[in-house]
C-alpha positions in Angstrom: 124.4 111.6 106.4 122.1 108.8 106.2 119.2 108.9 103.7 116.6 105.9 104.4 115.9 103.8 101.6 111.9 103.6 100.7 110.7 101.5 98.0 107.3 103.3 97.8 107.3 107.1 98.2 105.5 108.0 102.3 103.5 110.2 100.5 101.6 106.8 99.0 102.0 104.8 102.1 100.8 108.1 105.1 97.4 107.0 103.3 97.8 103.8 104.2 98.6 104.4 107.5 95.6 106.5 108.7 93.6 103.8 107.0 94.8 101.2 109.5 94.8 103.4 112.3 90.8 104.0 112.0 90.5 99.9 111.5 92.4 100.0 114.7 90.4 101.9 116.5 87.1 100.5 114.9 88.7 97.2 116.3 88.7 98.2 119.9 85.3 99.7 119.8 83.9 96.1 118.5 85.8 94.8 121.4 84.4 97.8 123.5 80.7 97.1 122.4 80.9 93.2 122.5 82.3 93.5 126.4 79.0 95.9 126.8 75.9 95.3 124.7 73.2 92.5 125.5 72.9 90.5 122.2 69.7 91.3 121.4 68.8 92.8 118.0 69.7 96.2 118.7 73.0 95.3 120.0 73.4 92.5 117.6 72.8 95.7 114.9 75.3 98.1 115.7 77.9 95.4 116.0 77.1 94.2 113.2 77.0 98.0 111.7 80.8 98.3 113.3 82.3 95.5 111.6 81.0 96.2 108.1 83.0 99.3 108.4 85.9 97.3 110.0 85.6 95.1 106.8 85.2 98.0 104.3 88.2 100.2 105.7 90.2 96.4 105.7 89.9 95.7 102.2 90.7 98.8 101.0 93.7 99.0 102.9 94.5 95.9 101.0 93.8 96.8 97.7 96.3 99.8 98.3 98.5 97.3 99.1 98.3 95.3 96.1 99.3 98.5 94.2 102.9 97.6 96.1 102.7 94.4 96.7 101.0 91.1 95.6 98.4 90.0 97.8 96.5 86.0 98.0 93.5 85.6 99.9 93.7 82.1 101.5 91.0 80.9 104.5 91.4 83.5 107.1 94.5 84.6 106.2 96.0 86.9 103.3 99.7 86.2 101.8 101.6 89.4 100.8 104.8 89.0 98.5 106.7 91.4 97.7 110.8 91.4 95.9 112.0 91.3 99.6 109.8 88.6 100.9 106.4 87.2 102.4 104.6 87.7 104.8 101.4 86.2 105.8 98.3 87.8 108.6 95.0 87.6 109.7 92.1 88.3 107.0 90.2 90.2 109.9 87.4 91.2 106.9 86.8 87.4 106.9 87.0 86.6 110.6 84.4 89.2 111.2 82.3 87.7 108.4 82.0 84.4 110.4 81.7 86.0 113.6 79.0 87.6 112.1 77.5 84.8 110.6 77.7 82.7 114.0 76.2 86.3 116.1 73.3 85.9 113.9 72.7 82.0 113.3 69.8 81.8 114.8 67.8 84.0 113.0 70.0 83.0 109.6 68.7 79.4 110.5 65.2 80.9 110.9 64.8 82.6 107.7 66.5 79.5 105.7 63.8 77.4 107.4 61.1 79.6 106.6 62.1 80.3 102.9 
């Protein structure tokens, strides 16, 4: 019979898992609530609110990873190596950092201008 070879033990990576499955479905209700909202300040608030947790849940996914695997942070993207190889992906924590920064410019260009 055949017995699947795991480098890391499921029961260390299921955690991982549900952690990516609710930045998943954070994901799609950002999506969901960009499609709907106005931009106004309420709207520009709880989108705002979403992707913080989006961002939160991301980064500890990756630093559950990096118990595995080594990560690098580069612009926009993150570089995991591990014995078997790379891989590289989208930083979505710092894509939604900038698409933060450019929801709220106006008022970030505002305040600078003020202060």
């Amino acid at each position: 019979m055949f017995k699947p070879y795991y480098i890391v033990p499921t029961s260390m990576i299921d955690p991982i898992y549900l952690l990516e499955q609710a930045a998943c479905i954070l994901l799609i209700i950002l999506i969901g609530l960009l499609a709907l909202l106005d931009l106004n300040k309420k709207g520009k608030t709880i989108i705002t609110a979403v992707s913080v947790a989006i961002i939160v849940v991301h980064y500890i996914i990756l630093y559950k990873v990096t118990l595995f695997e080594k990560i690098t942070i580069l612009p926009l993207i993150f570089l995991e190596q591990s014995s078997h190889g790379e891989a590289f992906a989208i930083d979505y924590g710092q894509l939604l950092i900038l698409t933060n920064i450019v929801l709220w410019r106006k008022e970030i260009i505002t305040r600078l201008h003020k202060g």
